[in-house]
mmCIF file as Biopython writes it, N, C-alpha, C and O atoms, coordinates in Angstrom:
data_model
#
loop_
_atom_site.group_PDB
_atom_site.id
_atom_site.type_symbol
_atom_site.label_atom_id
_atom_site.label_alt_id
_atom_site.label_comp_id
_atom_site.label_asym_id
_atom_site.label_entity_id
_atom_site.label_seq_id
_atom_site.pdbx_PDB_ins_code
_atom_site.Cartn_x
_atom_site.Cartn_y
_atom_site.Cartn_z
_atom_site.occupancy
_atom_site.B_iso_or_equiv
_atom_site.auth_seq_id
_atom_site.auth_asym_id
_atom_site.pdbx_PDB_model_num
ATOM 1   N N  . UNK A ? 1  ? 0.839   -1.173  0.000  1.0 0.0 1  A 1 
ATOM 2   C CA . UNK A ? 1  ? 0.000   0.000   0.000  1.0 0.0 1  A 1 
ATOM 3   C C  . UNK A ? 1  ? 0.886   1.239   0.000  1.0 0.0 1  A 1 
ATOM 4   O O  . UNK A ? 1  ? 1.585   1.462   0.989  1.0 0.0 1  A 1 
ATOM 5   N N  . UNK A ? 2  ? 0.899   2.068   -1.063 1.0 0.0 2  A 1 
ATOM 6   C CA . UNK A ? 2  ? 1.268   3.339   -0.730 1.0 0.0 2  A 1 
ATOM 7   C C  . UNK A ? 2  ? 0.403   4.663   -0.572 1.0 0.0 2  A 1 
ATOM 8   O O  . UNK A ? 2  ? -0.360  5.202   -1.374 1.0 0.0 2  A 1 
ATOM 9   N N  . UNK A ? 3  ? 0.831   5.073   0.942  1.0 0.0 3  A 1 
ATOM 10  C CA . UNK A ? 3  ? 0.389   6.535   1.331  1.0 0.0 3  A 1 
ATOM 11  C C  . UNK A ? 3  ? 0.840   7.617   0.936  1.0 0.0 3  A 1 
ATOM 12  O O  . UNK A ? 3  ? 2.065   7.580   1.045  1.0 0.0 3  A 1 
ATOM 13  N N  . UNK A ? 4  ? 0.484   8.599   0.518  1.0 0.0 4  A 1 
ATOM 14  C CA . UNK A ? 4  ? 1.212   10.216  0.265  1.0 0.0 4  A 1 
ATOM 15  C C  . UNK A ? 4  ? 1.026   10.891  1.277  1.0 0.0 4  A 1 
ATOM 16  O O  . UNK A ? 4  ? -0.142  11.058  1.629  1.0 0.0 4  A 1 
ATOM 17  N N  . UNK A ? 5  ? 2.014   11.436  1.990  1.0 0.0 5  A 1 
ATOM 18  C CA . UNK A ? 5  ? 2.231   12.058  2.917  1.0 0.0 5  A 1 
ATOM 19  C C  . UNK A ? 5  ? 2.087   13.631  2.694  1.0 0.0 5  A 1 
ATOM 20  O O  . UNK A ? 5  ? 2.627   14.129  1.706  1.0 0.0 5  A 1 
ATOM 21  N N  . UNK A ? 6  ? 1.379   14.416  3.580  1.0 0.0 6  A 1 
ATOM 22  C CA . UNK A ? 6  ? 2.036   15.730  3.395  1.0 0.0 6  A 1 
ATOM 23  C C  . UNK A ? 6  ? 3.458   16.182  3.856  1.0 0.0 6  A 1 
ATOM 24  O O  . UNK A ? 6  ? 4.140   15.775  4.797  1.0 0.0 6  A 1 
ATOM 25  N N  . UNK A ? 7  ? 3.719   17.200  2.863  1.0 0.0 7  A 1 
ATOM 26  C CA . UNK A ? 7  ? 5.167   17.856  2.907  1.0 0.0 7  A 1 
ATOM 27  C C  . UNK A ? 7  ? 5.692   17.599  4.128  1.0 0.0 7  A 1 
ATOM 28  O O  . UNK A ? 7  ? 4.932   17.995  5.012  1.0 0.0 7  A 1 
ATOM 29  N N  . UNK A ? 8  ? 6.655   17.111  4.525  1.0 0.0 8  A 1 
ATOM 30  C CA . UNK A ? 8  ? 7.416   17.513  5.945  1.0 0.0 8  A 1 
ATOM 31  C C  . UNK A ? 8  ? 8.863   17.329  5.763  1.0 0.0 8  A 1 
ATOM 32  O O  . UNK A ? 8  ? 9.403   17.249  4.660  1.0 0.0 8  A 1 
ATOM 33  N N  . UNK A ? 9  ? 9.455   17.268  6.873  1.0 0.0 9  A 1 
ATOM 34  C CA . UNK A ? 9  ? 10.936  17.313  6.844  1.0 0.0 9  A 1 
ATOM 35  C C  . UNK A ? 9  ? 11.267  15.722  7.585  1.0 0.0 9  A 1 
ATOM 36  O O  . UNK A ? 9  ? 10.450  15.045  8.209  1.0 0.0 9  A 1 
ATOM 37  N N  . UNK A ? 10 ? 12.793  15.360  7.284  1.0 0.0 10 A 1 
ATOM 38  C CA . UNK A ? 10 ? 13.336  14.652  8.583  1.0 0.0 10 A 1 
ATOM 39  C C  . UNK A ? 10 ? 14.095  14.849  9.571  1.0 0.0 10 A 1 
ATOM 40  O O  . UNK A ? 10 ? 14.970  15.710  9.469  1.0 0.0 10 A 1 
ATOM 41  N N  . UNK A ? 11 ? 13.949  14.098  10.772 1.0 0.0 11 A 1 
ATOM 42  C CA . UNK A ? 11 ? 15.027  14.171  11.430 1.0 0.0 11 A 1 
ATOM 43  C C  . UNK A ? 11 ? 15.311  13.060  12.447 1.0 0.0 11 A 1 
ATOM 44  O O  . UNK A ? 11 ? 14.508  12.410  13.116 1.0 0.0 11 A 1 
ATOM 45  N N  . UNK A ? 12 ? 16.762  12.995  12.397 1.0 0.0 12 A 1 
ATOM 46  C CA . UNK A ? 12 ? 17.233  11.573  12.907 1.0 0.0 12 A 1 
ATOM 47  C C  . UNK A ? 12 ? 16.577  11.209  14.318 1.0 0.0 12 A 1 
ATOM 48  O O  . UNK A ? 12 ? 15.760  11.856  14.972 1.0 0.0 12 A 1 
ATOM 49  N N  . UNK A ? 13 ? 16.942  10.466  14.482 1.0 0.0 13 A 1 
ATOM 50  C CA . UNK A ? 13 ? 16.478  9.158   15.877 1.0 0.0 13 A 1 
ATOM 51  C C  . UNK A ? 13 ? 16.855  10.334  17.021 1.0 0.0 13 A 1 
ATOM 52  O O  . UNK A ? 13 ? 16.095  11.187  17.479 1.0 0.0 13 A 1 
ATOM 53  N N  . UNK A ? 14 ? 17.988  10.150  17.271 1.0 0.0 14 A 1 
ATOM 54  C CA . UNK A ? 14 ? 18.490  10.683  18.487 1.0 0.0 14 A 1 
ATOM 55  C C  . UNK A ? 14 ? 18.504  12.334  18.735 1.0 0.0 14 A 1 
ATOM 56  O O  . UNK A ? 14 ? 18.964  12.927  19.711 1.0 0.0 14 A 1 
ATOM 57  N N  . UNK A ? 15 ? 17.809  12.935  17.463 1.0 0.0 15 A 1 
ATOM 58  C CA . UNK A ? 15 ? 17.648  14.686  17.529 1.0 0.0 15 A 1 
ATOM 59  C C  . UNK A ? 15 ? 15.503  14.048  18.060 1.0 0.0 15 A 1 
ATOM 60  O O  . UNK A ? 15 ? 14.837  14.690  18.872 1.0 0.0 15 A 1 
ATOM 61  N N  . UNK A ? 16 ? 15.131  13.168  17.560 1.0 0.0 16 A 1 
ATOM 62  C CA . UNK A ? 16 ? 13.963  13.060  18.249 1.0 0.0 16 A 1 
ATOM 63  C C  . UNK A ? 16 ? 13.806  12.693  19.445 1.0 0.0 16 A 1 
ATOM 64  O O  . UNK A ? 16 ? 12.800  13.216  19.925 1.0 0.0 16 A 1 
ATOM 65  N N  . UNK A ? 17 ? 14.407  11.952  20.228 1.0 0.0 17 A 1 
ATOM 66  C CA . UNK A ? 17 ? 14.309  11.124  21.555 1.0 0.0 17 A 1 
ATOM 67  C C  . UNK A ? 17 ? 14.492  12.589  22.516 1.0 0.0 17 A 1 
ATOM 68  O O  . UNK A ? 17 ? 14.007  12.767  23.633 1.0 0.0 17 A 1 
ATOM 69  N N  . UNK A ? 18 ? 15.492  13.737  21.580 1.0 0.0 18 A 1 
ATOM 70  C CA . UNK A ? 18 ? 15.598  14.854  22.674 1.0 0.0 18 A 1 
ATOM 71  C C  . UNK A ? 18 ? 14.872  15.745  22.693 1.0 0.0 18 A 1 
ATOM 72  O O  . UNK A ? 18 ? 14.715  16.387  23.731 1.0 0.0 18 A 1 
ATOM 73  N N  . UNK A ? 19 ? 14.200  16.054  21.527 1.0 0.0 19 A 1 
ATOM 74  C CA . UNK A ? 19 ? 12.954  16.706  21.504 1.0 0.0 19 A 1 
ATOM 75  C C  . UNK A ? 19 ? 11.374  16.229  21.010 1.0 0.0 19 A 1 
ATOM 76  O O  . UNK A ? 19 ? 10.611  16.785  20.220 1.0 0.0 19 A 1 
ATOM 77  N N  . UNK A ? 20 ? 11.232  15.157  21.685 1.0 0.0 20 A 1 
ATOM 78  C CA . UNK A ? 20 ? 10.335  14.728  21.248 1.0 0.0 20 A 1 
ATOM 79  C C  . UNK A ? 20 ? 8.967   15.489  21.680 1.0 0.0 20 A 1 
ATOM 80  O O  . UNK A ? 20 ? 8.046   15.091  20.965 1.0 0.0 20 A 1 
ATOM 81  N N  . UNK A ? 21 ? 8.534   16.486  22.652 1.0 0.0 21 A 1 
ATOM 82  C CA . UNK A ? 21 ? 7.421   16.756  22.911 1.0 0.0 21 A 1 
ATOM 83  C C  . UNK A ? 21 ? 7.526   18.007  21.415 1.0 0.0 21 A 1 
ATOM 84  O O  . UNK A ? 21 ? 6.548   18.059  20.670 1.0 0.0 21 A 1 
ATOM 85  N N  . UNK A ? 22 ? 8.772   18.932  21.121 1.0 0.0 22 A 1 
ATOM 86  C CA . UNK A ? 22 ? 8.586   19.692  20.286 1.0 0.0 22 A 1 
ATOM 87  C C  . UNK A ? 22 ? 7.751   18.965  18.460 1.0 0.0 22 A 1 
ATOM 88  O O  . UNK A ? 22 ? 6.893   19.536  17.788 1.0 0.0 22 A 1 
ATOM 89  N N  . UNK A ? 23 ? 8.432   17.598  18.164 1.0 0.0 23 A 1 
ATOM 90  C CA . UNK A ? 23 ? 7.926   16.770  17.160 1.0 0.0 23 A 1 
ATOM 91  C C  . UNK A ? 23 ? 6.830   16.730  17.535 1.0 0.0 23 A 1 
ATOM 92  O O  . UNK A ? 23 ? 6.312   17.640  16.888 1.0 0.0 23 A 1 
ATOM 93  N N  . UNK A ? 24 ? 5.805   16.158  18.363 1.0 0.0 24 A 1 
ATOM 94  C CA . UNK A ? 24 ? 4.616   15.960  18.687 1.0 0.0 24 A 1 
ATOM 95  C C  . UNK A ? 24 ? 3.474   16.886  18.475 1.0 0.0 24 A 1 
ATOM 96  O O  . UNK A ? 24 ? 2.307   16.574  18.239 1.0 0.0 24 A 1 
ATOM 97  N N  . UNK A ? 25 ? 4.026   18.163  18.605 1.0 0.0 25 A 1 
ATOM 98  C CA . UNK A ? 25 ? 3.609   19.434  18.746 1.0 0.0 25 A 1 
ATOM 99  C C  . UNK A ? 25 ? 3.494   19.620  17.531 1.0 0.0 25 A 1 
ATOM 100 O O  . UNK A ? 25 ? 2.395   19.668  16.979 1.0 0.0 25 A 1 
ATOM 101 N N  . UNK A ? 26 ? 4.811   19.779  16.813 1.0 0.0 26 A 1 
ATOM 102 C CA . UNK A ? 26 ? 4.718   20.165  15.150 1.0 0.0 26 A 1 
ATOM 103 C C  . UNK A ? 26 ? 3.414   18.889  14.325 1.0 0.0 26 A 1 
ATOM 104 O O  . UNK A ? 26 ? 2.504   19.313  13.612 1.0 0.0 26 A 1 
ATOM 105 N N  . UNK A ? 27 ? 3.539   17.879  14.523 1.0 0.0 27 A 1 
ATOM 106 C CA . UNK A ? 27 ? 2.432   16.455  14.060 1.0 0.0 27 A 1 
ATOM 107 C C  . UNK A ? 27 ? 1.258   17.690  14.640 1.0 0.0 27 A 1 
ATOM 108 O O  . UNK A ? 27 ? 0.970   18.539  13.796 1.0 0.0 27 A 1 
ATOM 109 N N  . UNK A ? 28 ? 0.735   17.792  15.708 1.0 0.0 28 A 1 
ATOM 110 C CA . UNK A ? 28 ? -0.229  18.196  16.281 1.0 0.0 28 A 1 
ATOM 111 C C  . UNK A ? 28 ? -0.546  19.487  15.368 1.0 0.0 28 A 1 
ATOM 112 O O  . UNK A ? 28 ? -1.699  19.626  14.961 1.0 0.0 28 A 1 
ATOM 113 N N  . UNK A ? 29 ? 0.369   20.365  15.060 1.0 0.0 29 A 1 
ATOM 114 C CA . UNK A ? 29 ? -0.410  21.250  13.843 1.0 0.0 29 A 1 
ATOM 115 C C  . UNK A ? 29 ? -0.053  21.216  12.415 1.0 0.0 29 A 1 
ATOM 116 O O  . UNK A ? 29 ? 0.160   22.159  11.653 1.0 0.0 29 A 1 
ATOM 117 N N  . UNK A ? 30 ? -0.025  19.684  12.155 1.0 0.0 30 A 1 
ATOM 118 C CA . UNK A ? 30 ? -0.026  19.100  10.418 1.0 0.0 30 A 1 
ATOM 119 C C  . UNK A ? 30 ? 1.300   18.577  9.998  1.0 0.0 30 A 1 
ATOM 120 O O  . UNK A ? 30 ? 1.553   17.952  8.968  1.0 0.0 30 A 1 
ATOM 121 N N  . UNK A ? 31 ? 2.059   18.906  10.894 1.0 0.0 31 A 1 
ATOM 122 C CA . UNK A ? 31 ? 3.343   18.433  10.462 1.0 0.0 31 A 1 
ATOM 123 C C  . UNK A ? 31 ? 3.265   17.065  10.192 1.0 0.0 31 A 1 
ATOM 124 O O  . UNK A ? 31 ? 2.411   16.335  10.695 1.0 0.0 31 A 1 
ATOM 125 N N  . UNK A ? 32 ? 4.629   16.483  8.968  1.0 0.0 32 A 1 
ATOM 126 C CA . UNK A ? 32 ? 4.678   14.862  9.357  1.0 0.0 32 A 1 
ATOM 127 C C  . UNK A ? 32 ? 6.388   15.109  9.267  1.0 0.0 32 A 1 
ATOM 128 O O  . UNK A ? 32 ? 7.226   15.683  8.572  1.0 0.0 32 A 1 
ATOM 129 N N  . UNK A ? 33 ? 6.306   14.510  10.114 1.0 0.0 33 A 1 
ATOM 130 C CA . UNK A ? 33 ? 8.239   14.097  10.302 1.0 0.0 33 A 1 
ATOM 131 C C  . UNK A ? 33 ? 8.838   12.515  10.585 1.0 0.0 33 A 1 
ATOM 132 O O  . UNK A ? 33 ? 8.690   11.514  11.286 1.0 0.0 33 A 1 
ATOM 133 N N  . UNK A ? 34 ? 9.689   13.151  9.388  1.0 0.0 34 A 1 
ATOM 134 C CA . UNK A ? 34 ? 10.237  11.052  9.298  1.0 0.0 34 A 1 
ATOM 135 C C  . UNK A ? 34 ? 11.520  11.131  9.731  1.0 0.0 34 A 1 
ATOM 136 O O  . UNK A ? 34 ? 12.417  11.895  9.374  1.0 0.0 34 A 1 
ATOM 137 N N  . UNK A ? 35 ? 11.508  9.788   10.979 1.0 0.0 35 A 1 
ATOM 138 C CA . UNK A ? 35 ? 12.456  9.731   11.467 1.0 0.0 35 A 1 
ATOM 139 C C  . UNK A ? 35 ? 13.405  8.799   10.723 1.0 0.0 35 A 1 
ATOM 140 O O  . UNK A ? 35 ? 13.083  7.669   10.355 1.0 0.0 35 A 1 
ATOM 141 N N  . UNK A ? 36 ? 14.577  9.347   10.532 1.0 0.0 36 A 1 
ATOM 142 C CA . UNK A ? 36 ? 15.643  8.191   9.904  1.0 0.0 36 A 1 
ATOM 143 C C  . UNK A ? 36 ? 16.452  7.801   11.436 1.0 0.0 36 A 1 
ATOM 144 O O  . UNK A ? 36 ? 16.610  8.226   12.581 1.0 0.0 36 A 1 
ATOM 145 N N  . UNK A ? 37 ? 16.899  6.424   10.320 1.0 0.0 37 A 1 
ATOM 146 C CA . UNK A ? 37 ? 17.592  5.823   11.566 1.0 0.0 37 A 1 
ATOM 147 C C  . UNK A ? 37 ? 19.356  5.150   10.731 1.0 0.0 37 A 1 
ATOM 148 O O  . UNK A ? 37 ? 19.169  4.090   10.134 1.0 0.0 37 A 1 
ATOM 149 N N  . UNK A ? 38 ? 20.118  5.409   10.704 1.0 0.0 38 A 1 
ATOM 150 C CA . UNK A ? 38 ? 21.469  5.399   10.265 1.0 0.0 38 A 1 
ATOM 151 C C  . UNK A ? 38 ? 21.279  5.629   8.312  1.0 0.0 38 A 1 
ATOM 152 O O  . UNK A ? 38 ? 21.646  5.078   7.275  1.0 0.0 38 A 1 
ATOM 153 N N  . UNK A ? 39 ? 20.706  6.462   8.632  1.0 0.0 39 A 1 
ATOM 154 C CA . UNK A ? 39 ? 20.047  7.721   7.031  1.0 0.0 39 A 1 
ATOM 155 C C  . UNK A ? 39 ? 19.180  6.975   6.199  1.0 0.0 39 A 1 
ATOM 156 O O  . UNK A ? 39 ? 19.288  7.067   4.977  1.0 0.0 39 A 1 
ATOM 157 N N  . UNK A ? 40 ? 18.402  6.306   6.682  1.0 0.0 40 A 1 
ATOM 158 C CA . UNK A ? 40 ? 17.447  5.591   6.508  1.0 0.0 40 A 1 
ATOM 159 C C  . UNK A ? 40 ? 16.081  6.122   7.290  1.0 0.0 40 A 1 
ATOM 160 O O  . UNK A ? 40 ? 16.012  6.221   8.515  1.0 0.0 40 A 1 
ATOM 161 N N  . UNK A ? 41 ? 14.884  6.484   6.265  1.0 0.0 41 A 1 
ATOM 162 C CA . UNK A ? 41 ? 13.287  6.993   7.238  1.0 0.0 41 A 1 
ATOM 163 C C  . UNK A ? 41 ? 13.031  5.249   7.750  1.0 0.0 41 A 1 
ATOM 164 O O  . UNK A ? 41 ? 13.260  4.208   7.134  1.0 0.0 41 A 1 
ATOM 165 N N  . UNK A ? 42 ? 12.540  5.458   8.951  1.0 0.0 42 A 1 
ATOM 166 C CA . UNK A ? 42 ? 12.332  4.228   9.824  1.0 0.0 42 A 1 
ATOM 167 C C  . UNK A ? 42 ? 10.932  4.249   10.279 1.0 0.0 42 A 1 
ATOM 168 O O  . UNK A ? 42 ? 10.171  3.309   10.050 1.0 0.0 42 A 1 
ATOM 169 N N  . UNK A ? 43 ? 10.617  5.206   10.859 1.0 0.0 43 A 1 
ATOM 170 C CA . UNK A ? 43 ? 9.114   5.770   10.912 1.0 0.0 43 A 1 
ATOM 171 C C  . UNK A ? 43 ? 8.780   7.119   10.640 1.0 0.0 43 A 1 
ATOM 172 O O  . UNK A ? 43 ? 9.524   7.840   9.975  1.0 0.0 43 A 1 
ATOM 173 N N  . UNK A ? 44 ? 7.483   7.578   11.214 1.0 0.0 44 A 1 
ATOM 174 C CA . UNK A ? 44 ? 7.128   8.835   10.811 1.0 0.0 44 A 1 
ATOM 175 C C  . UNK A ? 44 ? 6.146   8.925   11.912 1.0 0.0 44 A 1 
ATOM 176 O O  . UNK A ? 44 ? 5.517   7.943   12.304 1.0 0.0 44 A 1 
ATOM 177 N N  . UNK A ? 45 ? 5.978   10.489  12.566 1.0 0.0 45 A 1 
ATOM 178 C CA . UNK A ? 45 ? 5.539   11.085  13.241 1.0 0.0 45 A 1 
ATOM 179 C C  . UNK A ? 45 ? 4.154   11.895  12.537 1.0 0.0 45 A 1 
ATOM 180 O O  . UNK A ? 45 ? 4.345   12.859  11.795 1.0 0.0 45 A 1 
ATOM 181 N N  . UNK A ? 46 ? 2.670   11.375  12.868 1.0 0.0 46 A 1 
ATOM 182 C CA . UNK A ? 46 ? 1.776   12.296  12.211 1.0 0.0 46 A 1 
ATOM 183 C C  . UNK A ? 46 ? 0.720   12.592  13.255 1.0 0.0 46 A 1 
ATOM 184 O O  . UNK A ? 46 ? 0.437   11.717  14.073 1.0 0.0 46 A 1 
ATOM 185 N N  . UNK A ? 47 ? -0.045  14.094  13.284 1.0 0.0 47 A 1 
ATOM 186 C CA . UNK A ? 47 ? -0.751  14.355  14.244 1.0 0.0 47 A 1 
ATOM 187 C C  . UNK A ? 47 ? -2.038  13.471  13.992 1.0 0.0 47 A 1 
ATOM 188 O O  . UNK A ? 47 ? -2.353  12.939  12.927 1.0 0.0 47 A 1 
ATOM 189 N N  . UNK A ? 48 ? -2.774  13.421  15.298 1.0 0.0 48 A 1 
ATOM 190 C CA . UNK A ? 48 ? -4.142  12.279  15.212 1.0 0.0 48 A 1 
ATOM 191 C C  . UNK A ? 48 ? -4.939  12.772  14.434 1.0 0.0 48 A 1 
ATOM 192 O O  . UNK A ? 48 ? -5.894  12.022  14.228 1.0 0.0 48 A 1 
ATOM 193 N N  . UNK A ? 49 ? -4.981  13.827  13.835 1.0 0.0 49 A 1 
ATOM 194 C CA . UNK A ? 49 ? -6.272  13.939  12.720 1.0 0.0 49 A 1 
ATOM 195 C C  . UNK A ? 49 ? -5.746  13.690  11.362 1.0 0.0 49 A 1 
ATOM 196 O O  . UNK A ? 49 ? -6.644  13.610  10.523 1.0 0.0 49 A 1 
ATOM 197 N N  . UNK A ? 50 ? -4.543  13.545  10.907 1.0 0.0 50 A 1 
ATOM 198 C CA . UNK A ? 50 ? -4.261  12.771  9.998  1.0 0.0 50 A 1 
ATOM 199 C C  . UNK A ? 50 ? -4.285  11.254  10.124 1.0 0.0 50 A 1 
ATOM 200 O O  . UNK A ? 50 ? -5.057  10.476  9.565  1.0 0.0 50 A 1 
ATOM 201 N N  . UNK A ? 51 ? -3.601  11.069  10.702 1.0 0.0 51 A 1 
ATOM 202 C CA . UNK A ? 51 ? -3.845  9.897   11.321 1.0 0.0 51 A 1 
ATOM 203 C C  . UNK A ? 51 ? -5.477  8.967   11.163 1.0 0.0 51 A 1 
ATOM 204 O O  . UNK A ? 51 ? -5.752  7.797   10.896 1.0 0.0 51 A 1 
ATOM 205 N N  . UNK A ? 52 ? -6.229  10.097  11.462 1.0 0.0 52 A 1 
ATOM 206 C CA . UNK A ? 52 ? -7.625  9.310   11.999 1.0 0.0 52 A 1 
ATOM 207 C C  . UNK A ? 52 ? -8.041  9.611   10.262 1.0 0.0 52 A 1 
ATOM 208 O O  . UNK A ? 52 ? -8.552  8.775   9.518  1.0 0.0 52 A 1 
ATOM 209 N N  . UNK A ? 53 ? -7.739  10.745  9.965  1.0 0.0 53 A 1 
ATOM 210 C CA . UNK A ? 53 ? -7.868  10.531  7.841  1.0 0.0 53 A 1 
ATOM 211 C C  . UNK A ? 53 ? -7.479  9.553   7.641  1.0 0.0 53 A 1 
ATOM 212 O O  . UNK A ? 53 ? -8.385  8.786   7.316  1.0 0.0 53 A 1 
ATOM 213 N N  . UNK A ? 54 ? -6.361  9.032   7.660  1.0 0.0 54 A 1 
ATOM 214 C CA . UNK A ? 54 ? -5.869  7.486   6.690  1.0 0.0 54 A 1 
ATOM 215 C C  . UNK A ? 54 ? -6.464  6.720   6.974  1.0 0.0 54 A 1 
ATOM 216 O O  . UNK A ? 54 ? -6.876  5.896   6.158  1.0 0.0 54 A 1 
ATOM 217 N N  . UNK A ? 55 ? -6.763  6.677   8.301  1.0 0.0 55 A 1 
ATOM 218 C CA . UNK A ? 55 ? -7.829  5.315   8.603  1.0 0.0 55 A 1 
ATOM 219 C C  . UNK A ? 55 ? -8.850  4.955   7.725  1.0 0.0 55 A 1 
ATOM 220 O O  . UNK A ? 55 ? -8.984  3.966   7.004  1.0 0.0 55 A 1 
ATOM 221 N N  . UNK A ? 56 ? -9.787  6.275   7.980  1.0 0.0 56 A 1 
ATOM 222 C CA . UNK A ? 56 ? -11.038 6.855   7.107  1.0 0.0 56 A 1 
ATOM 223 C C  . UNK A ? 56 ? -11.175 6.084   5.437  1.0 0.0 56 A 1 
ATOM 224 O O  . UNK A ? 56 ? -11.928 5.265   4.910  1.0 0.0 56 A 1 
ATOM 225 N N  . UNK A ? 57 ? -10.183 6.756   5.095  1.0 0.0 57 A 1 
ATOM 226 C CA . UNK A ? 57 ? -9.953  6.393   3.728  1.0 0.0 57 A 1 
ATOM 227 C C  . UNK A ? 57 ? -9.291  5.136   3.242  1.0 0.0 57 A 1 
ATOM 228 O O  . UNK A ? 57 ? -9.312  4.964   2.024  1.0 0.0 57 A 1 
ATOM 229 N N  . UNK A ? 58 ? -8.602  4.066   4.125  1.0 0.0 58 A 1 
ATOM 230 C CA . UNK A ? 58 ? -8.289  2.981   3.900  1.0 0.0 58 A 1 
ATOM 231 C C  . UNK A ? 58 ? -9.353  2.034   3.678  1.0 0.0 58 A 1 
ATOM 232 O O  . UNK A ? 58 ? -10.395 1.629   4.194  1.0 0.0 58 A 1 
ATOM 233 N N  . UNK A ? 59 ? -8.287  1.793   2.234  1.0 0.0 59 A 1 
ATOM 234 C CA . UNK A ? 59 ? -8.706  0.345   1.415  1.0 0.0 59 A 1 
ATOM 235 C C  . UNK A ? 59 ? -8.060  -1.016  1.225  1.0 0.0 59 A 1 
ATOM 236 O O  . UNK A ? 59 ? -7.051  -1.263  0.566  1.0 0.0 59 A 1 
ATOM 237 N N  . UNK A ? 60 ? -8.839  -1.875  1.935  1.0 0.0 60 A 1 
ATOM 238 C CA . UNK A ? 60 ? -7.359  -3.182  1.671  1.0 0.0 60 A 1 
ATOM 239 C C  . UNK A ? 60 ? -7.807  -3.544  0.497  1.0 0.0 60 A 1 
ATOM 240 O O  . UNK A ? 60 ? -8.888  -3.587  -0.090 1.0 0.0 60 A 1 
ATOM 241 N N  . UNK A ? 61 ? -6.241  -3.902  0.215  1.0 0.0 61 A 1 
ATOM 242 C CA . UNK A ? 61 ? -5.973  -4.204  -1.025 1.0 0.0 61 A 1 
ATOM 243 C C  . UNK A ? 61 ? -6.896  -5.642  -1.132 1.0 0.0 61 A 1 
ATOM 244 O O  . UNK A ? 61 ? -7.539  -6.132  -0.204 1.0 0.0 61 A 1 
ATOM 245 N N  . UNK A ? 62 ? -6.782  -6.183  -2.534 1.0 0.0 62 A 1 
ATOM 246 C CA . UNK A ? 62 ? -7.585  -7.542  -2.906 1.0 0.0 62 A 1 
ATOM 247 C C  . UNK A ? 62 ? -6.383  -8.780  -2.033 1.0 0.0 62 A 1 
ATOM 248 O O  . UNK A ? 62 ? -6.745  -9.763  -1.387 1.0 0.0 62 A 1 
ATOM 249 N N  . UNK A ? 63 ? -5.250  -8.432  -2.226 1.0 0.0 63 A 1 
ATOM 250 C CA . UNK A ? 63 ? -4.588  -9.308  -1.349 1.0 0.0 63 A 1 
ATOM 251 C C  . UNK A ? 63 ? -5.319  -9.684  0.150  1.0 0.0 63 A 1 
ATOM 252 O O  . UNK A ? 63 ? -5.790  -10.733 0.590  1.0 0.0 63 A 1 
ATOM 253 N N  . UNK A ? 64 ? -5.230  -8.807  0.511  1.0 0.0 64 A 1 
ATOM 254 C CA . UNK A ? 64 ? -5.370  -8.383  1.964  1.0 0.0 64 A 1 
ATOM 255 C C  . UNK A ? 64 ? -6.820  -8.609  2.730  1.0 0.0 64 A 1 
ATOM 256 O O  . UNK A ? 64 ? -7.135  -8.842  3.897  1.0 0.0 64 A 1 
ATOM 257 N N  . UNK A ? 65 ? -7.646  -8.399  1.316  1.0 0.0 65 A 1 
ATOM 258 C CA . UNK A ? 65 ? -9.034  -9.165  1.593  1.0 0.0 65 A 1 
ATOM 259 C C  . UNK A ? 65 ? -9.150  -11.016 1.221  1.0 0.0 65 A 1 
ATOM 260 O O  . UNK A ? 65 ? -9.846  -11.917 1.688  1.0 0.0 65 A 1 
ATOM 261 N N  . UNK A ? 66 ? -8.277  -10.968 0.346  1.0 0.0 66 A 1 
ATOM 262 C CA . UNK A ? 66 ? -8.308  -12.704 0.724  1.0 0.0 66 A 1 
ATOM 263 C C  . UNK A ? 66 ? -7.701  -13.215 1.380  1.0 0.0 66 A 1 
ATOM 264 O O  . UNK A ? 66 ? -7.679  -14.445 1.421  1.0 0.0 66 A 1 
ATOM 265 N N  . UNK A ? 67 ? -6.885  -12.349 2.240  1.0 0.0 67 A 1 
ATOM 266 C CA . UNK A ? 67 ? -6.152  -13.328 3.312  1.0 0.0 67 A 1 
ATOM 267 C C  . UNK A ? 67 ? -7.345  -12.948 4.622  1.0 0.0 67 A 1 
ATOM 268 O O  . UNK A ? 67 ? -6.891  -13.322 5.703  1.0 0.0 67 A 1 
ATOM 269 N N  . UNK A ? 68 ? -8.243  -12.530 4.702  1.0 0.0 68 A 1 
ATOM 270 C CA . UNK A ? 68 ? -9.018  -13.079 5.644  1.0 0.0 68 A 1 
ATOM 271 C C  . UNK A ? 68 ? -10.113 -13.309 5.953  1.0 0.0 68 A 1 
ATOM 272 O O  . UNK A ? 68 ? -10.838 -12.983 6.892  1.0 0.0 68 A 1 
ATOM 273 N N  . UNK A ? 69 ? -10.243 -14.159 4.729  1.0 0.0 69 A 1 
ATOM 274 C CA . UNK A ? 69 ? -11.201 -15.462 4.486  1.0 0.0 69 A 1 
ATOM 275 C C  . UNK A ? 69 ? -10.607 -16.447 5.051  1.0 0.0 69 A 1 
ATOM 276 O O  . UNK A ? 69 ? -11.111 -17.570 5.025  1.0 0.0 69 A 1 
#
């Protein structure tokens, strides 16, 4: 499945662990921030109303519906 993200920036693992309430904050007004992890995105940070959008709009794939049958 691929998602499109809105615009955001990255930033590594260990610049997040130290500011993580500031990331949270930025998610909280639309931000998405992807965390890399040895320059690699590993996850991503998105506020709950995006969040609760993707849900919304998720479609499983035909795979994904026959695996649970």
């Amino acid at each position: 499945m691929t998602i499109f993200l809105k615009e955001g920036f990255m930033a590594a693992l260990y610049d997040v662990k130290a500011k993580f309430s500031e990331y949270v904050t930025m998610a909280e007004n639309g931000g998405v921030i992807e965390i890399t992890k040895h320059g690699r995105t590993s996850a991503v940070i998105i506020g709950i109303d995006e969040y609760n959008n993707l849900k919304k709009n998720y479609k499983p794939s035909f795979v994904e519906q026959v695996n649970k049958m």
